[in-house]
C-alpha positions in Angstrom: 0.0 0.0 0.0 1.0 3.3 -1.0 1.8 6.4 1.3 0.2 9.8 0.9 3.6 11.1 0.0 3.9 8.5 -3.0 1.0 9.3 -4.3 1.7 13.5 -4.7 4.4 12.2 -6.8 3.9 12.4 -10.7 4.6 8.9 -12.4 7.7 8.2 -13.5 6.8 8.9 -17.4 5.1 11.8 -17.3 7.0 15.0 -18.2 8.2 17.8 -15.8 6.1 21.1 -16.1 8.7 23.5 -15.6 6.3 26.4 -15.6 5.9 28.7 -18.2 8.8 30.1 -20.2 9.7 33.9 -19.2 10.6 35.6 -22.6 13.2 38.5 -22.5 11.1 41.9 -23.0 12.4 43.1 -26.8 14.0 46.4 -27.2 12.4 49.7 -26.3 11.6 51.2 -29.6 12.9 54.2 -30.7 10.8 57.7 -29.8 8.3 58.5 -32.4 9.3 62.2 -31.8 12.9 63.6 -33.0 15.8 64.0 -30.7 15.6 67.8 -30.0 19.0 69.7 -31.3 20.3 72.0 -29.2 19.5 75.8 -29.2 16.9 74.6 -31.8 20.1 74.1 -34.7 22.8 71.9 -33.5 22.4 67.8 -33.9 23.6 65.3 -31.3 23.6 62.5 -33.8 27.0 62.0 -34.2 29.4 63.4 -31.8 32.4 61.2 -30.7 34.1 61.1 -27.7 37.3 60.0 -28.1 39.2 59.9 -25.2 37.3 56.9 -23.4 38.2 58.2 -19.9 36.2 61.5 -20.3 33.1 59.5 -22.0 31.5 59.2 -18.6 32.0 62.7 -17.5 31.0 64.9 -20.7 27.0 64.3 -20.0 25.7 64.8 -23.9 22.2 64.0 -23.3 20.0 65.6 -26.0 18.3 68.6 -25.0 17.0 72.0 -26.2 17.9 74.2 -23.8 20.6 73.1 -21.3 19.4 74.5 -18.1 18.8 71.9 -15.3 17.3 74.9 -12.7 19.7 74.2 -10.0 18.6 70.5 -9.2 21.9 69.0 -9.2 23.7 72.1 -6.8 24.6 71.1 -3.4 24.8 67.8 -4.3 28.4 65.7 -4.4 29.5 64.1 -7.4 26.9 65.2 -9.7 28.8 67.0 -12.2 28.9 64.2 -14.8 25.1 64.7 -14.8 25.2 68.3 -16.2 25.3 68.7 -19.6 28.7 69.9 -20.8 27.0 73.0 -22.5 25.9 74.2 -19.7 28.9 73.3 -17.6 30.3 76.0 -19.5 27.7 78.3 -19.3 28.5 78.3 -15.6 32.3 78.5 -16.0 31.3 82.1 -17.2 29.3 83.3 -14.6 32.2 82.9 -12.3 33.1 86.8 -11.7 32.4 89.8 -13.7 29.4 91.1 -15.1 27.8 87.5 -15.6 27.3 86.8 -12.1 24.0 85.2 -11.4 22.5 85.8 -15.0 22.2 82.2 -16.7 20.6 83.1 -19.5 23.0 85.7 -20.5 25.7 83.2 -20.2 23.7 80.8 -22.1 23.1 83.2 -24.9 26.8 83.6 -24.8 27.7 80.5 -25.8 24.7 80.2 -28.4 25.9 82.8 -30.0 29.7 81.6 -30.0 28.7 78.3 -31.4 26.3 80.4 -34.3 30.0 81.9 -34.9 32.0 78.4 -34.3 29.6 76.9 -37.2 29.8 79.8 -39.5 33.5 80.1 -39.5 34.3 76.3 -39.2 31.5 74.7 -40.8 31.4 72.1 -38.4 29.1 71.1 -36.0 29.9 73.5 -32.9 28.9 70.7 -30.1 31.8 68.5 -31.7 34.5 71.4 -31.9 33.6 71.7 -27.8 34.3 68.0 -27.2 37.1 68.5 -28.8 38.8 71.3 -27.7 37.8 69.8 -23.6 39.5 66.8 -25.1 42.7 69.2 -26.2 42.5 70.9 -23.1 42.4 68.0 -20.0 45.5 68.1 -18.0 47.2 64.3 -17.8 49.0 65.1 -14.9 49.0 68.1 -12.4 51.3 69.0 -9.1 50.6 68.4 -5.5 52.9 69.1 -2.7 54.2 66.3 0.0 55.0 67.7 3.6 57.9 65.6 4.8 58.9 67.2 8.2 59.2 70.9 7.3 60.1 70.2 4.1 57.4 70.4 1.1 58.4 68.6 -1.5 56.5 68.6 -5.2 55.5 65.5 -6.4 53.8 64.2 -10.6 50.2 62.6 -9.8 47.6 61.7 -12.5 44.7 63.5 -12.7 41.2 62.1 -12.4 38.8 62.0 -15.4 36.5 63.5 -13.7 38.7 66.9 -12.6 40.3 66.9 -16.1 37.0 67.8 -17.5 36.1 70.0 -15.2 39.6 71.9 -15.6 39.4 71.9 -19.4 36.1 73.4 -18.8 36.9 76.3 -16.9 40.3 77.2 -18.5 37.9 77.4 -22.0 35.7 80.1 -20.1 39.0 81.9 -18.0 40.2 82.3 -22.0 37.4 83.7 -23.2 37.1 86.0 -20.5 40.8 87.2 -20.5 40.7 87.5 -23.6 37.9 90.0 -23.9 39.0 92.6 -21.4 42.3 92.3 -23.5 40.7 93.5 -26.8 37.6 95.3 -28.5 35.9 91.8 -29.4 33.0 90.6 -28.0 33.0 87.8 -25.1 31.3 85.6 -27.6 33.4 86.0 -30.1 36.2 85.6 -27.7 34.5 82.4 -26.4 34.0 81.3 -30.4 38.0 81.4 -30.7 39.0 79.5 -28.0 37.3 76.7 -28.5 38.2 76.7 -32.3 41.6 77.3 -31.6 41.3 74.6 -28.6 39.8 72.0 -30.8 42.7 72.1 -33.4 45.0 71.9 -30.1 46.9 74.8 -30.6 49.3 76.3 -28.1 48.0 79.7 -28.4 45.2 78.8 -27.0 44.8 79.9 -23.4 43.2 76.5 -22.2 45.6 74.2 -24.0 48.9 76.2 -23.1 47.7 75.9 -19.4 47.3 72.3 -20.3 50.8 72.3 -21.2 52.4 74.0 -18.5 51.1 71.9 -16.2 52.0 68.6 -17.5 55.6 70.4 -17.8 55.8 70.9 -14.6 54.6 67.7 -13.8 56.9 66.2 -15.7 60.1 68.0 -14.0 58.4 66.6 -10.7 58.3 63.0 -11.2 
């Protein structure tokens, strides 16, 4: 005779039920709407980031207008979710008569990449990438206290402080640069990141770039 557990068994020639089969969901389709360009001209479709260890840390979302309203200030770390536009919209509002007005600094650098595309005929976003590429230190100085002694030692910089120091030397040019002549602060702005993007020394963001790393260098 049988017990009650032999007999919740199924027989030996049945086939196992495994359950039903869970299916990976497909593939989000793509939006039925288009990617918005920026300032209402400029495409994202296309830009390359070449140096992989900024590709985190240059946010290129696409957007219309890159202004995220303060919801990322105050908070640690959140740099690399600010679009790289507007990360250099608020390089210039550090000092002089931008302070506290984003959308003149915003229409700063709409107006520098109107020139950037005219001149170049390229797309201006690119020339940017580019030029914050050109412009990211390696390697920068810090400064060992052994006793009383401080002594200057080579360390690598991080990706994430080499774009936000190619960022704000790109601004610093522009703005010495316009109380140094007649031109406008766009136009200065439009300059140095041409001039930037085809890495050349007289530009104020990638000779800092250089000095650095030449001093660096000298302290290994």
């Amino acid at each position: 005779m049988s017990s009650n557990r032999d007999s919740l068994l199924p027989p030996a020639d049945s086939p196992i039920d495994a359950g039903p089969i869970v299916q990976r969901p497909a593939a989000a389709p793509p939006p039925p709407f288009p990617l918005p360009p920026l300032f209402g001209k400029y495409s994202f479709e296309g830009i390359e980031v070449h140096d992989p260890g900024l590709l985190p840390y240059l946010y290129l979302h696409p957007i219309y207008a890159p202004h995220s309203e303060g919801k990322l200030s105050g908070r640690p770390f959140m740099k690399s979710h600010m679009h790289v536009v507007e990360r250099l919209a608020n390089h210039l509002m550090k000092g002089g008569k931008f302070t506290g007005k984003k959308s003149k600094a915003l229409q700063t650098v709409r107006l520098a990449f109107d020139e950037l595309a005219e001149r170049e005929k390229k797309n201006p976003l690119q020339l940017l990438v580019n030029a914050i590429e050109n412009a990211a230190p390696r390697e920068e100085v810090t400064r060992l206290q052994f006793g009383g002694i401080s002594v200057p030692r080579a360390v690598d910089a991080s990706p994430a402080r080499r774009a936000g120091v190619a960022i704000r030397n790109l601004a610093q040019g522009a703005i010495t640069a316009s109380h140094k002549s007649t031109k406008s602060i766009h136009s200065c702005l439009a300059t140095e990141i041409g001039l930037a993007a085809k890495g050349d020394l007289t530009s104020y963001a990638v000779g800092r770039k250089e000095e650095v790393e030449r001093v660096a260098q000298s302290a290994r």
